[in-house]
C-alpha positions, -999 to 999 in steps of 0.1 A, spaced: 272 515 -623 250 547 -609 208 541 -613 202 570 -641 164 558 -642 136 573 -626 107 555 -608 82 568 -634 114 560 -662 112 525 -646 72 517 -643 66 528 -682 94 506 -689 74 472 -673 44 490 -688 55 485 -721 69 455 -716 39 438 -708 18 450 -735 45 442 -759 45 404 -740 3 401 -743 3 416 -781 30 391 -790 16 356 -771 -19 370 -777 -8 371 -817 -16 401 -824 20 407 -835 34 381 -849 63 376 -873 100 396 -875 80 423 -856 68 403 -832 104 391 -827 114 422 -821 90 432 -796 95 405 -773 131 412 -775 128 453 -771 103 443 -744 133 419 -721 157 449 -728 129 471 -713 124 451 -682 159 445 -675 167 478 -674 139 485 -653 149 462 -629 185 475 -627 176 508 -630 203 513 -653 200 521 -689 234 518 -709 214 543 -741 215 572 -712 256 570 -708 271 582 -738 246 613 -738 247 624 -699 211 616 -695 194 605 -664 157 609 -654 162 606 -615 167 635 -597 199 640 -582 206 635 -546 
């Protein structure tokens, strides 16, 4: 499994993770939405913490730059 995530890829990623976490368990958001958030949001910082995102495979796509 290569990384196919950039740094910048990766930081956006926890970015948006944590405000989907604060709008959620602040209850902002709340509901089937809500749901959905916090679950996008885990996705987002798992793959951030891998550096991997499975989405990018099937299309050739990466956002680091090659070595």
């Amino acid at each position: 499994m290569n990384k196919n995530m950039s740094s910048l890829d990766r930081i956006l990623r926890v970015v948006a993770a944590t405000v989907f976490a604060y709008l959620y368990f602040s209850g902002a958001v709340t509901g089937t939405l809500g749901i959905v958030l916090v679950v996008l949001g885990a996705v987002f910082l798992l793959t951030s913490l891998i550096g991997f995102c499975p989405l990018y495979t099937p299309f050739h796509f990466s956002t680091k730059k090659s070595e």
